[in-house]
Every structure is written in structure tokens, then in C-alpha cells.
N, C-alpha and C positions, 0 to 999 in steps of 0.2 A: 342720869345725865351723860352727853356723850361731848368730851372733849378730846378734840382733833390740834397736836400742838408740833409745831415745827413739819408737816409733812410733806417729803419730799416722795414723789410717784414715777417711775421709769415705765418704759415700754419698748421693747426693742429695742435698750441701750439707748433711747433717747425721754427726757426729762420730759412730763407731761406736766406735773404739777412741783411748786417747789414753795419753801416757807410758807407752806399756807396754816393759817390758823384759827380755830372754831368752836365754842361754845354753844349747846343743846341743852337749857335746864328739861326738868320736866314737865310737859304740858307748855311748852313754848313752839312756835312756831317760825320759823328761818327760810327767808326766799334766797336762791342763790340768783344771780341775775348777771347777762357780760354779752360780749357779739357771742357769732358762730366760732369752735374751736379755742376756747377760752381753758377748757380743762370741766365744764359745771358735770357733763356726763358724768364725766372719768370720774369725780367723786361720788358721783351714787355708786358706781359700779366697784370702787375699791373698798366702799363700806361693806358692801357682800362680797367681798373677797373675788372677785373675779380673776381668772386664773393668766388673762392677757397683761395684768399689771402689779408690778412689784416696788412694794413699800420699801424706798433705800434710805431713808432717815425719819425722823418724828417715830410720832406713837398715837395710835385712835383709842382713846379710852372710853367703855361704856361702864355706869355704875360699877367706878373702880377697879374694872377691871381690863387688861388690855385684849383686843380683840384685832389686831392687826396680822396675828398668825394663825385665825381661827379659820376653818374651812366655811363655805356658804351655810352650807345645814347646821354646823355650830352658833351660827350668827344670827339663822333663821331663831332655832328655838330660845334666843333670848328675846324675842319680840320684834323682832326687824322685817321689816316688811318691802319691797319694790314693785312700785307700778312703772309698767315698765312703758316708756313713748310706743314700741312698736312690737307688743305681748307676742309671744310665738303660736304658732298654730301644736299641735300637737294631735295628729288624727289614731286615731283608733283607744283614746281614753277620754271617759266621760267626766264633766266637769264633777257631777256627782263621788264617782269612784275616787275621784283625785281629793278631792275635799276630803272626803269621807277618810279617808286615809292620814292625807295630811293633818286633820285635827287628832287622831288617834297617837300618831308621831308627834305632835306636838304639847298634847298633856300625857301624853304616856296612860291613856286608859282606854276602856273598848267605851264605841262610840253607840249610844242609844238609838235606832233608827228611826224610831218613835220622834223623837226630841229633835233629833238631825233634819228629817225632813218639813216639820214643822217650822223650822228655821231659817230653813232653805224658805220654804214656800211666806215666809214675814220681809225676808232681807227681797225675794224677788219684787214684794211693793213697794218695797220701800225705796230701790234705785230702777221702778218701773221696765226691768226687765222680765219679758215671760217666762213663767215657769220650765215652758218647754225645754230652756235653755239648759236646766241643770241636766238633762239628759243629751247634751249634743256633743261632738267632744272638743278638747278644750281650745276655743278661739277658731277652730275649724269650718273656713268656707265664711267668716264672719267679717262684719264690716270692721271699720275704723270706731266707730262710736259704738259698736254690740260688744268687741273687745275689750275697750274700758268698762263697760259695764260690768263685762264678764271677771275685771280684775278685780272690781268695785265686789262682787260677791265673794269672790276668797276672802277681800280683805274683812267684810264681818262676820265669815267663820274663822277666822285664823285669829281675831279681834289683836293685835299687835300694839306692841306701845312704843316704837319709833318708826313713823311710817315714811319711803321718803318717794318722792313724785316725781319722774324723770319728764317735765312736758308732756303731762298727763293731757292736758288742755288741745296737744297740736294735733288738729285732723277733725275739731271734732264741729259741730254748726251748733248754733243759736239753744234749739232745744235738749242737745247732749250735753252741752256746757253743763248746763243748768241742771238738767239733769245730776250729773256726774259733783259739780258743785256746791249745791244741794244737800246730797248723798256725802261726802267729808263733811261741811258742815254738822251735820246729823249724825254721824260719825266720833267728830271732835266732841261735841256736847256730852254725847253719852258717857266716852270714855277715856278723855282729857290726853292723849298720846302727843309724844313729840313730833314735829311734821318738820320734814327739811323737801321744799318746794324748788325745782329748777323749771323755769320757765323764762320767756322772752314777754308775756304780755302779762298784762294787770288783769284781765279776765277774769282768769281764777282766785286772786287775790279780793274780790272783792264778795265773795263768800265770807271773807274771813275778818276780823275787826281789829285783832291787834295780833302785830309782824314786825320780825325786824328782818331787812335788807344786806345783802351785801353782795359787790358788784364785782367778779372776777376780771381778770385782763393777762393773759399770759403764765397762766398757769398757778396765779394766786390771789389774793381779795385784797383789792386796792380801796375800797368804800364803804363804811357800813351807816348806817340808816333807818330811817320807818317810810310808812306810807310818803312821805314828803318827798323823797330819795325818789320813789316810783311813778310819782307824777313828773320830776323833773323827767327821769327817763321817756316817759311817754309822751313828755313834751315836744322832747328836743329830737328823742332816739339816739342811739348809740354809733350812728355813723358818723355826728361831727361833733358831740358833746363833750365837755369839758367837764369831769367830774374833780372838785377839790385841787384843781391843778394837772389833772392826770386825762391826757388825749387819749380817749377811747380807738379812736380811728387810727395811730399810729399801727 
């Protein structure tokens, strides 16, 4: 379970996120949703410990224990995982090598090559990217939508159990969606992880059956909700709506 209580987030001496507060049971799913500049990034990035933002009050708890002074790779190998809106390229290392690695690092055991590659070669059917891919290097010379893919493949070698999605959905057309949406679905089923989703549209949301909502505004969560919450949004949209009393557009 990952409980986020009283958290206050700086950046350059100026406050990004403040009071904000969050509950992750296990196998639960959490949309975060708000305009542009709201703070929704800033909390994916502070869960991995991102070295641009510094935690000056509250506390992130994950099963019990506090992780808000853990470094990325301490964070990582409890099961945390980021897909990132815009994956970095990284030339001269092959997505294989990298994997192959990274699973090693994260059970602490030598990696079967046997086993590995056969894995690689299930998980590329399964989010319909080609094989070729695992030998290219990582996100290199790649589209918008081969990238997600390409992140969609770590994530089921690394198999993590809180995964969280920064606008995995933006850039991507009709067939990637679905694609890529799909692929978490299939994902979720198998191995029931916590999912903390940021996104602006219902797209990707509708992969998924049961979610709770909640709608940022200046740096902290003014609205929480279900599906019902997401259709008003997508009604009205957030440049003149009125949620619970609270002017989105101020």
C-alpha cells in the first residue's frame, strides 16, 4: 500500500505541490487528472525520487515503510516502476543488454538466457512489437508509439507491483492506444499491481473497469471520484467547469 500524507514538494525554492494527500491499496487503481501545470507530473517524478524536487513536509509511505529519502534504484527494486510520457533515447545500449541486466539487479540472481530470451520473444506478441526491437538500442531513432511499446516491454520483464503512467496515452493514434491499452489490461489481470495513472483524457481509462479519480488544481487534490467524476470532465472539460464548488479555470 502506498500512502502519500500531508506532502509538501519544493523546486527551486518554489512550492510545487502542497497538502496533498493519497491512498494506494493493493491492486487498486488511481487516475490523477487537472489542467496543464497542476503538480500531476511532479508526483510521478517525486515517487522516483527525482533529484530536481525536494520533499519539505509529509511523508510517502510504501508497505510501511517510508521512502521519501530513498534514492531512484532503492525505489526501483521495491517494485516501482515509470512509464515515462517522453522515454529517453539512449544510443549505444541494446534494449536486450539493458533488460538483461536490469532483471539480474533486480532479483539479485544470474539471468537464464534460455528463459530470458524466450520471454522476450512472448512479451514481443503480446504488445505486438517486433522482435527485432529487442536488439535495437534503447528508444533510439524510435517513434512516439514504438517507445511506449518499448517501455511496455521492460515493464513485463521487470513485472513491478506499483506501476505509475505519466500520459502514457499522449502522442500515441488509434491503433497504439489500443495497442498499449490492451497490453496493461493484460498486464493488470495477470499480476494485480497498483496503477497510479496521469492523464488528461478517458482513453486509456477505458481499458480499465474500476478506478478512482481525483482532480489536481494548484498543486494539490481538490476532487475525488469514479468513472462519473471522468465523464463530467469530459463533458464539460476543465477550462470552465465547476467541480464541487471549485473553478477549475481560476
Amino acid at each position: 500500500m502506498l500512502k502519500i500524507t500531508d506532502l509538501e514538494v519544493k523546486s527551486l525554492d518554489k512550492t510545487i505541490i502542497h497538502d496533498l494527500n493519497l491512498t494506494i491499496n493493493d491492486g487498486e487503481i488511481h487516475v490523477l487528472m487537472g489542467p496543464n501545470g497542476t503538480g500531476k507530473s511532479t508526483i510521478c517524478k517525486v515517487l522516483l525520487s527525482h533529484p530536481d524536487y525536494l520533499v519539505t513536509k509529509g511523508d510517502i509511505i510504501y508497505n510501511n515503510e517510508s521512502i521519501k529519502d530513498l534514492d531512484t534504484t532503492s525505489i526501483s527494486r521495491k517494485g516501482f516502476f515509470l512509464l515515462n510520457q517522453n522515454p529517453i533515447e539512449i544510443e549505444g545500449i541494446t534494449n536486450a543488454e539493458m533488460l538483461r541486466n536490469a532483471l539480474a539487479e533486480r532479483t539479485n540472481t544470474r539471468v537464464d538466457i534460455f528463459e530470458f530470451n524466450k520471454k522476450l520473444n512472448e512479451i514481443c506478441n503480446i504488445i505486438n512489437l517486433p522482435k527485432s526491437f529487442v536488439h535495437r538500442d534503447i528508444n533510439y531513432n524510435m517513434s512516439g508509439g514504438e517507445k511506449k511499446k518499448n517501455e511496455l516491454l521492460q515493464l513485463f520483464i521487470l513485472e513491478p507491483k506499483f506501476i505509475i503512467l505519466d500520459e502514457i496515452d499522449s502522442g500515441l493514434d488509434v491503433d497504439a492506444l489500443k495497442t498499449v491499452g490492451e497490453a496493461l489490461k493484460n498486464y493488470y489481470d495477470k499480476y494485480k499491481p497498483s496503477i497510479l495513472i496521469v492523464t488528461h483524457h478517458a482513453d486509456i481509462l477505458k481499458y480499465f473497469s474500476d478506478y478512482q479519480v481525483h482532480v489536481m488544481k494548484e498543486g494539490t487534490i481538490i476532487e475525488n471520484g469514479n468513472q462519473n467524476l471522468v465523464q463530467k470532465i469530459e463533458t464539460s472539460g476543465f477550462g470552465a467547469t465547476t467541480i464541487n464548488g471549485t473553478d477549475l479555470n481560476e
